[in-house]
C-alpha positions as CSV (number, residue, x, y, z in Angstrom):
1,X,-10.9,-23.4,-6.5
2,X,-9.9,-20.0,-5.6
3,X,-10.0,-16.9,-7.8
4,X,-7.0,-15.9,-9.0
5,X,-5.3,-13.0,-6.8
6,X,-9.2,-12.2,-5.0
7,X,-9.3,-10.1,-2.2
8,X,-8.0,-13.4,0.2
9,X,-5.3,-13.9,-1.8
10,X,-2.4,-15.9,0.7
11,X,-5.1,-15.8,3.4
12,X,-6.8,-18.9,3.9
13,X,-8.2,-18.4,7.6
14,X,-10.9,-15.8,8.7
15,X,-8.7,-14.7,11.4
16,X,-6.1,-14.1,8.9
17,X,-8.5,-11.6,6.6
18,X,-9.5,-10.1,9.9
19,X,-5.4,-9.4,10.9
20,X,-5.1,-8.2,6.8
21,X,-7.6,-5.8,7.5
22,X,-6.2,-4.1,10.2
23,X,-3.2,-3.7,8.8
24,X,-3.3,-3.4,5.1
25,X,-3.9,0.5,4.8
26,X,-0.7,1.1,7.4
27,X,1.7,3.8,5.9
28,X,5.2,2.0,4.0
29,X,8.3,3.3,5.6
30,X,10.8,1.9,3.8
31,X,13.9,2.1,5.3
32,X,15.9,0.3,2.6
33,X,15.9,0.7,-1.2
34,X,18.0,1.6,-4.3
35,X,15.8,4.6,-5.5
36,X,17.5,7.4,-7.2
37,X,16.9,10.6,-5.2
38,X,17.9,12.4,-8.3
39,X,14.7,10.4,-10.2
40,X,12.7,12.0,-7.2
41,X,14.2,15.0,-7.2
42,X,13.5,15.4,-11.4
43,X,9.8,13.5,-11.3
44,X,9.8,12.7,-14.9
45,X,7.1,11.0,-16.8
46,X,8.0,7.4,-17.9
47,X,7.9,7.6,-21.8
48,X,6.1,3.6,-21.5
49,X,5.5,0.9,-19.0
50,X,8.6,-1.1,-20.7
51,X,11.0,2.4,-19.2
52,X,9.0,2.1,-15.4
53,X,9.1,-1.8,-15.3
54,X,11.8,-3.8,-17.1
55,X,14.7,-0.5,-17.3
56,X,17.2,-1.3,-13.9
57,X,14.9,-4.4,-12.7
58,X,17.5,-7.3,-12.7
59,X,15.3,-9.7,-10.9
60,X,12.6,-9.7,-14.4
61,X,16.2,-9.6,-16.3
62,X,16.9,-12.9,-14.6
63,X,13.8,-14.3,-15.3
64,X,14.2,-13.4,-18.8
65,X,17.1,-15.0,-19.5
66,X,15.9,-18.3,-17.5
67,X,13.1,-18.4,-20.2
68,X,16.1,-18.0,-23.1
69,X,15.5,-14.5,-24.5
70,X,18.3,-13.5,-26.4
71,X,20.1,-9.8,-25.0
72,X,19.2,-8.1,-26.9
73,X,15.6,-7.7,-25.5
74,X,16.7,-7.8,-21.6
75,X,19.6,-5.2,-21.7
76,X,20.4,-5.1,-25.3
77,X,18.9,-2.2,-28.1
78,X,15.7,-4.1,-28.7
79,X,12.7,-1.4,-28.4
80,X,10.6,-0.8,-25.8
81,X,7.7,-2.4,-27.1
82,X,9.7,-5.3,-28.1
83,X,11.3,-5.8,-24.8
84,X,7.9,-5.9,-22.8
85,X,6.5,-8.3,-25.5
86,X,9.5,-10.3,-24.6
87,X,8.3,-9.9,-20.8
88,X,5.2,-11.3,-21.2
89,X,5.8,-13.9,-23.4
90,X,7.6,-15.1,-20.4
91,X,5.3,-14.5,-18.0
92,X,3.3,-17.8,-17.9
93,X,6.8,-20.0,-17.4
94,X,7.2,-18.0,-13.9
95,X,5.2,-21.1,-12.3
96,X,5.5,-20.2,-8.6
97,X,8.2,-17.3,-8.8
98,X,7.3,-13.9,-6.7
99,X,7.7,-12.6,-10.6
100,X,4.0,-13.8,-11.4
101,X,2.7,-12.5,-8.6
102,X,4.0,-9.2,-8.4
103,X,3.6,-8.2,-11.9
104,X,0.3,-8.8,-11.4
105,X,-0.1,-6.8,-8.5
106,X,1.6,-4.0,-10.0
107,X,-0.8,-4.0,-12.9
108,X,-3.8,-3.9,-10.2
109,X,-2.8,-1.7,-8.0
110,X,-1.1,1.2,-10.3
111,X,-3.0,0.7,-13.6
112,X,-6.4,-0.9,-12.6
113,X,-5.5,-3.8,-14.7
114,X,-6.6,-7.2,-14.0
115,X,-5.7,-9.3,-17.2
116,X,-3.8,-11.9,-17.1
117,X,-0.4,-10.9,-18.7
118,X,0.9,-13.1,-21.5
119,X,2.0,-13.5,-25.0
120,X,-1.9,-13.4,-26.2
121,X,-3.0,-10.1,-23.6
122,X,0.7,-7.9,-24.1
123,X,-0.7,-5.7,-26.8
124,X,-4.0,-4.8,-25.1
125,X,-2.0,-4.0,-22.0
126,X,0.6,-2.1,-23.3
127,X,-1.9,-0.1,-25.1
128,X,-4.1,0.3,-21.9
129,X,-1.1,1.0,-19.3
130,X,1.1,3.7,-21.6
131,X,-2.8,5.4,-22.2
132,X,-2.9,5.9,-18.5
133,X,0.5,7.1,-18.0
134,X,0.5,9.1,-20.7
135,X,-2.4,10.4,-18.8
136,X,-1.0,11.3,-16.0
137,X,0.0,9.7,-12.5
138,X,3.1,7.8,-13.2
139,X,6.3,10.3,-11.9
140,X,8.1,8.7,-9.5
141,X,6.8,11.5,-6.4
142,X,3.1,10.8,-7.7
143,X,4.0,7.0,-7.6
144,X,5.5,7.4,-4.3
145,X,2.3,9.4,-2.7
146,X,0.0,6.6,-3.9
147,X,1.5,4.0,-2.3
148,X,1.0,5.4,1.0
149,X,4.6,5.7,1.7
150,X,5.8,8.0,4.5
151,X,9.8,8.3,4.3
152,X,12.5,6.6,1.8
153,X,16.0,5.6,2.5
154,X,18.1,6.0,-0.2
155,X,21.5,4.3,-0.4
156,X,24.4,6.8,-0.8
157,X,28.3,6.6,-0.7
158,X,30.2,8.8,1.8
159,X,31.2,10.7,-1.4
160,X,27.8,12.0,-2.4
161,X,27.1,15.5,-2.6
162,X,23.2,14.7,-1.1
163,X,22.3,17.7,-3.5
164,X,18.9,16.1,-4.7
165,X,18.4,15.1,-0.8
166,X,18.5,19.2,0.1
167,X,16.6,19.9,-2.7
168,X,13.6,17.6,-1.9
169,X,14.2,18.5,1.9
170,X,13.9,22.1,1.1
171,X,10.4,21.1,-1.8
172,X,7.1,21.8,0.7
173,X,5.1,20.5,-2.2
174,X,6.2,16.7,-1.4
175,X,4.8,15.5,1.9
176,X,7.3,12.3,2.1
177,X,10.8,12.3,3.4
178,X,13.9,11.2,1.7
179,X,16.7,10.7,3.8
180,X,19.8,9.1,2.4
181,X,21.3,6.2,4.7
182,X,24.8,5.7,4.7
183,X,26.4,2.9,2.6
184,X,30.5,3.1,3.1
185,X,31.1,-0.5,0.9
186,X,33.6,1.2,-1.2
187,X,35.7,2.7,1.8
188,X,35.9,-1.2,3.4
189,X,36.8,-2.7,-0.1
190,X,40.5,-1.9,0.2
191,X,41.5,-4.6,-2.4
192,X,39.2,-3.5,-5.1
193,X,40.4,-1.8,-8.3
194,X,38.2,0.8,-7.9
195,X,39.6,2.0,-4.0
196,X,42.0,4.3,-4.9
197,X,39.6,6.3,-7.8
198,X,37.0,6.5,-5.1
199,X,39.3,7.7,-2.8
200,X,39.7,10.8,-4.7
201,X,36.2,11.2,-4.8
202,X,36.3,11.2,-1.3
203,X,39.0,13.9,-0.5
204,X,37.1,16.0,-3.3
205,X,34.1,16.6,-1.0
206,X,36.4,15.9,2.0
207,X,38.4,19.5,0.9
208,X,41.6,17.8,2.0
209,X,44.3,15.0,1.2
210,X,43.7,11.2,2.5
211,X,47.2,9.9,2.5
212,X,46.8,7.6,5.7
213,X,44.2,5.9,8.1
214,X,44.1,8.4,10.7
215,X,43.1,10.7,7.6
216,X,40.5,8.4,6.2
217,X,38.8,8.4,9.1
218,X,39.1,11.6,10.1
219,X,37.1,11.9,6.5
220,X,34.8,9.4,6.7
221,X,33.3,11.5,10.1
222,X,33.4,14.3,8.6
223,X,30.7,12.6,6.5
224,X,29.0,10.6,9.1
225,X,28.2,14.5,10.7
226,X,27.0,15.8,7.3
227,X,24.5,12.7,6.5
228,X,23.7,13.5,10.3
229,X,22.2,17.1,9.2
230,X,21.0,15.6,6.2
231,X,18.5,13.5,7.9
232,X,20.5,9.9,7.9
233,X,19.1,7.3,10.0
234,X,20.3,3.9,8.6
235,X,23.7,2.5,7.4
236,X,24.1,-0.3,5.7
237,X,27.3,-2.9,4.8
238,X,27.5,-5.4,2.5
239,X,29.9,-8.5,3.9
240,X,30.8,-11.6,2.1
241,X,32.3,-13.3,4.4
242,X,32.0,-11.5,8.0
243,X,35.6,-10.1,8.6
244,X,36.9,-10.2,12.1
245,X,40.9,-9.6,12.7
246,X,41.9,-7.3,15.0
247,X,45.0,-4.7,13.8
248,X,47.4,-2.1,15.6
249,X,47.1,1.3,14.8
250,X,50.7,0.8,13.3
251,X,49.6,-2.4,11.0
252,X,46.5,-0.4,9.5
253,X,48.8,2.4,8.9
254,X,51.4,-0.3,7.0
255,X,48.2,-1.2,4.7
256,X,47.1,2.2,3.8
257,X,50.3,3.2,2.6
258,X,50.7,-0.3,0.7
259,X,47.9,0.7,-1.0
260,X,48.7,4.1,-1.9
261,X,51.8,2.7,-2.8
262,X,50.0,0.1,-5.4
263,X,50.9,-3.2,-3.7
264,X,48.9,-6.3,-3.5
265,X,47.0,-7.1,0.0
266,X,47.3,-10.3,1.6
267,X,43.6,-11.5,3.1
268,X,44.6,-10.9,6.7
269,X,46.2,-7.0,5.5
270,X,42.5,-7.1,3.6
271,X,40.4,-8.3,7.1
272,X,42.1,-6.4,9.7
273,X,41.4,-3.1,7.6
274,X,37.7,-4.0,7.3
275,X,37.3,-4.6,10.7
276,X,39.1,-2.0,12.5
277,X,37.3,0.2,10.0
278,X,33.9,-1.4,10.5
279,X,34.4,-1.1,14.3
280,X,35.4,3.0,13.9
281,X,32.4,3.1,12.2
282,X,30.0,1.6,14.3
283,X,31.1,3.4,17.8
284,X,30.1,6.5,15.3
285,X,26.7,5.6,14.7
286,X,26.2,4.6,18.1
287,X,26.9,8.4,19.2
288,X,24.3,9.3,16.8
289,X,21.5,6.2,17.4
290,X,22.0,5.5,14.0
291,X,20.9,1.9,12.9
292,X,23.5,-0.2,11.4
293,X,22.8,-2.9,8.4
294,X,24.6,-5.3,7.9
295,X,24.0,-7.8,4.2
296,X,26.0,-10.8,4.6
297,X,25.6,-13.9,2.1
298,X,25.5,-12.5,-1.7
299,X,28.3,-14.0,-3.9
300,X,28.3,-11.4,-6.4
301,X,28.9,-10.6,-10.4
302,X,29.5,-14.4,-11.4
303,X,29.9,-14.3,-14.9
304,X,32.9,-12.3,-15.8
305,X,31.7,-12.2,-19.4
306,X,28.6,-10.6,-18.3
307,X,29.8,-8.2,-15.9
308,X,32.9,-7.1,-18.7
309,X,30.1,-6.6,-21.0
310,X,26.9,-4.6,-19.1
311,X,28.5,-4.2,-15.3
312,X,27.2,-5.3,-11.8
313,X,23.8,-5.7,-10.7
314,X,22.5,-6.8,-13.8
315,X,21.1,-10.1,-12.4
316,X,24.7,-12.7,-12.0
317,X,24.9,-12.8,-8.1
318,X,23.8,-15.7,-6.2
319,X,23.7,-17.4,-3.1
320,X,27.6,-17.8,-0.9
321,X,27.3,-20.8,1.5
322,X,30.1,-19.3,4.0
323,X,30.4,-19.7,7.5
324,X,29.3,-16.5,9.3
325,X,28.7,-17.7,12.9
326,X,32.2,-17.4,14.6
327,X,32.9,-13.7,13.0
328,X,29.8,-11.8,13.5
329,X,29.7,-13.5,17.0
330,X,33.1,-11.5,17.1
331,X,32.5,-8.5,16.2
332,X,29.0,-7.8,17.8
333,X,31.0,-8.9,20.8
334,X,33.5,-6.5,20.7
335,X,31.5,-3.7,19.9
336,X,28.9,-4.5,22.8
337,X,31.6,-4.8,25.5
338,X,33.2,-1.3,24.5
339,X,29.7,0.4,24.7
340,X,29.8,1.0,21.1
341,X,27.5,-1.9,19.4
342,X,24.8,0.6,17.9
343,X,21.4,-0.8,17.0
344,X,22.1,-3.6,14.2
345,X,20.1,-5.4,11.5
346,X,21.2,-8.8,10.5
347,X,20.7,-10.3,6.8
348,X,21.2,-13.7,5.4
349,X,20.6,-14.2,1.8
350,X,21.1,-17.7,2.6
351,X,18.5,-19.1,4.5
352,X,20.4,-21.8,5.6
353,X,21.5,-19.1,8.2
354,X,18.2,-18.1,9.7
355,X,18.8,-20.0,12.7
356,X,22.7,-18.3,13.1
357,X,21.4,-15.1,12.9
358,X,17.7,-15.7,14.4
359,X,19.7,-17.3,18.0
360,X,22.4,-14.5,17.9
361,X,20.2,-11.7,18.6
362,X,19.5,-13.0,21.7
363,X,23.2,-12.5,22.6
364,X,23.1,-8.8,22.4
365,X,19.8,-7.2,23.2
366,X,20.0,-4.3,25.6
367,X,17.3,-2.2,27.1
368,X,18.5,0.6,24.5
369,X,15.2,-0.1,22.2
370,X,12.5,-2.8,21.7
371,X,14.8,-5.7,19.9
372,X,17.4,-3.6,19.6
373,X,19.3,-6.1,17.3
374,X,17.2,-7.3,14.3
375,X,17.0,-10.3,12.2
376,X,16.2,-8.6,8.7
377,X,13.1,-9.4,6.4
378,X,13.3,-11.6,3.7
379,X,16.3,-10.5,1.1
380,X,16.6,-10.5,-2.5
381,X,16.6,-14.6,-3.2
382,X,14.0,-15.3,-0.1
383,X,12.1,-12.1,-1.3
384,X,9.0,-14.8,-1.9
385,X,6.4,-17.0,0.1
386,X,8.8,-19.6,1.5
387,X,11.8,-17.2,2.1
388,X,9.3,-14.7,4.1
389,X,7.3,-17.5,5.8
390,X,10.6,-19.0,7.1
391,X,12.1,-15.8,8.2
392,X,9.3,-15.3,10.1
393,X,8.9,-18.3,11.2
394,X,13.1,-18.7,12.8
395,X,11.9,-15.0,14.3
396,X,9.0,-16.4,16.1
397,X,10.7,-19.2,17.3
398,X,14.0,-17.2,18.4
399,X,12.9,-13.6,19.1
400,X,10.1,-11.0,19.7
401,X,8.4,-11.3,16.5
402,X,5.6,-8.5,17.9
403,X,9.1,-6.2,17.6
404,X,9.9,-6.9,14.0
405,X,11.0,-3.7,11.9
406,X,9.3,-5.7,8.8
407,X,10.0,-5.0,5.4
408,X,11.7,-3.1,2.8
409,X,11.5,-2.9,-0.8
410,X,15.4,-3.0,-1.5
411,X,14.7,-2.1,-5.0
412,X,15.2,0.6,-7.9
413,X,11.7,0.0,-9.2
414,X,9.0,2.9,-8.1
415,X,6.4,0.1,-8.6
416,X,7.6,-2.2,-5.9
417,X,5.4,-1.3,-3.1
418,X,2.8,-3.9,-3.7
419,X,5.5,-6.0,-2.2
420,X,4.9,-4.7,1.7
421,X,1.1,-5.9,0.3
422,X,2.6,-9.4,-0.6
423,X,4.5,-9.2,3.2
424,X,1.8,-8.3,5.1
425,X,-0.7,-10.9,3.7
426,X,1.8,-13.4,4.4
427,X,2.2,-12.0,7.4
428,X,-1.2,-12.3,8.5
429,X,-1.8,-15.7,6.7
430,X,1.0,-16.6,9.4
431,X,-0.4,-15.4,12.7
432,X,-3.5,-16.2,11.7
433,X,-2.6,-19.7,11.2
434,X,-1.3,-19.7,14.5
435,X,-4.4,-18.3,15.8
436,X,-6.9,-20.6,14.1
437,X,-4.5,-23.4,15.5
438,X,-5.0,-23.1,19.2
439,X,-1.8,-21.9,19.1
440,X,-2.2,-18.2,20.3
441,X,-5.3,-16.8,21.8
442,X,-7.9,-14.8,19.7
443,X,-6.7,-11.4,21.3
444,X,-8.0,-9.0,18.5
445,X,-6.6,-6.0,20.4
446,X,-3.0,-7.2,20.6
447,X,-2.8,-9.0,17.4
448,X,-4.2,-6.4,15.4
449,X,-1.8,-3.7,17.4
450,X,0.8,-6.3,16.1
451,X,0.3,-6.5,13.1
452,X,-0.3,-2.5,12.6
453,X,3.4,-2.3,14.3
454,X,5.5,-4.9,11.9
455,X,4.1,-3.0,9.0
456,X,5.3,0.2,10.0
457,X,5.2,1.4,13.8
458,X,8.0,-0.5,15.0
459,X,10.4,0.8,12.2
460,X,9.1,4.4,12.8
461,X,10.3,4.2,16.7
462,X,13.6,1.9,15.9
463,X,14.6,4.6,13.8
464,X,13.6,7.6,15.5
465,X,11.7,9.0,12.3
């Protein structure tokens, strides 16, 4: 029997310590997250380890409530202390769930904590961790440096001002970049309540009125060439399903001014605006090499009592089983034969799609950049053994796996790092399985340059950081 979490933990092979090895000290780029640049920017001490690990994390909010904690200790006015007794209390049910493992991770590798946490071990731990914050260590730039990470992404709406991006931009004391990628979800969601109050925002830092599409995009550039001097590299869209209907410049006009006008959207007024706008867009960050993101498959805020009560992202989305195929097909297609498909990263948060988009990379790959269209890490719901090892597995089969951009965090938590740990031991376990196999030959030099790359050089040259 194996130690719990030992220095082989998820590698079972020699070959597959040997591949850890080499790549387990690379520098984290990671190009996709939910940090706050403004929680950079203001690199506060956490008052406790309840504050840096349960305050914004829906995924341990999930877990709670699977294990039937009452509200009040997940989101609810329950104190710190009581909340992270709550946590580990839990802990022990998460039988198999990333959870276990990367709380425990996190207590190794921030606090120098190996206990087991649980319902017996929470008051020795929470003593010992809030000692050693209150020590010193913990902001959210010091927490950043340790982890080895070179450069952030934030995700920011067209309307941001970027004023905590200048600000650490302009800060010589921090050696890692910020740069804020570009996240238009609330331009493209035309039908939602919230379109028009955004769209003030928008003509606020825009200086001028929005009254039609012409305008809007006239805007929207506008902001495409100030994240360009702000550093931008990545976009990213969230799509549930793919839309794909083209529309006239006089149609899209005809649902701009519906809206304005207050008037309900069919679903083909609704798709033909997201994809005309979609395809604007695109051409745009082509021009600049910008990569485009693009998150299909989340079937989001499910319980309308919940998100009435405490909003979204709070731990209610799930799994959509839509078709995607026919769509995206579409739409790379019409990009690529204008000359304005930009580099592209494809995401499934079901994984009953890693075949789709694992074959339709192949369709579109230019001689613009290694693997110029992706077939994203992991997400959210396959953020775990089986979800990575299939995802790498469909990439293997399908593509260039020695080209994969790897992983990203895609989390508000500064103590997620130990996650590109989790990926890159799973990694390894993977190609050294392979290896051990007869599968591959034992060619040190290129697997080890391989596995150095998918950790972080390939995702440095893809985008141009």
């Amino acid at each position: 029997m194996k130690p719990f979490m030992d220095s082989s933990f998820l590698l079972s092979t020699p070959t597959a310590e040997r591949l850890f090895d080499a790549c387990k000290d690379e520098p984290i780029f990671d190009w996709h997250c939910h940090l706050s640049p403004k929680e950079i920017c203001e690199n506060k001490t956490p008052r406790d380890i309840a504050e840096l690990w349960l305050g914004g994390d829906h995924y341990k909010w999930r877990g709670m409530r699977g294990c039937g904690v009452p509200e009040k200790y997940i989101t609810g006015d329950a104190s710190p202390y009581e909340k992270f007794k709550k946590w580990a209390e839990c802990m022990p049910k998460f039988i198999g769930n990333p959870l276990y493992h990367w709380t425990h991770l996190e207590l190794r590798r921030y606090f120098g904590i190996e206990t087991v946490l649980n319902e017996k071990t929470a008051d020795a731990v929470w003593a010992e961790a809030n000692a050693k914050i209150t020590a010193g260590g913990f902001t959210p730039r010091e927490l950043i440096v340790k982890s080895n990470v070179k450069c952030v992404c934030t995700t920011d709406d067209p309307a941001d001002s970027l004023e905590y991006h200048a600000l650490l931009a302009a800060d010589e004391s921090f050696p890692v970049q910020v740069r804020p990628a570009f996240r238009p979800d609330k331009a493209l969601a035309v039908n939602a309540p919230a379109f028009l109050p955004w769209l003030e925002s928008l003509e606020d830092v825009y200086g001028a009125p929005v009254r039609s599409f012409a305008a809007l995009k006239a805007a929207l550039l506008s902001r495409i060439e100030f994240f360009e001097k702000m550093g931008c590299r990545a976009t990213d869209h969230a799509f549930n399903p793919v839309p794909f209907k083209r529309m006239t410049d006089a149609e899209l006009e005809a649902v701009f001014a519906k809206v304005l006008a207050g008037g309900t959207l069919t679903k083909d007024e609704i798709e033909g605006y997201q994809t005309e706008l979609l395809r604007f867009l695109a051409a745009e960050y082509k021009k600049r090499g910008w990569a485009m993101e693009l998150h299909m498959g989340a079937m989001r805020n499910n319980n309308r009592r919940m998100f009435e009560a405490i909003g979204p992202d709070t731990g209610y989305d799930s799994l959509a089983d839509d078709q995607m195929a026919g769509k995206l097909s579409r739409l790379l297609d019409s990009l690529d034969y204008e000359g304005n498909l930009p580099k592209t990263i494809l995401f499934t948060l079901n994984p009953k799609d890693n075949y789709v988009l694992g074959s339709m990379l192949g369709n579109f790959q230019t001689d613009e950049a290694a693997s110029k269209i992706q077939f994203g890490t992991a997400w959210w719901f396959n953020d775990n053994i089986d979800g990575m090892r299939a995802q790498i597995a469909a990439l293997g089969n399908l593509g260039v796996l020695a080209n994969f951009v790897g992983m990203v965090t895609d989390s508000r938590s500064f103590l997620s790092y130990p996650r590109h740990e989790y990926f890159r031991r799973i990694l390894c376990e993977f190609i050294g399985n392979l290896v051990e196999n007869g599968e591959y030959p034992a060619d040190f030099d290129t697997l080890e340059k391989t596995v150095r790359d998918i950790s972080f050089g390939n995702a440095k040259e893809y985008f141009g950081i």
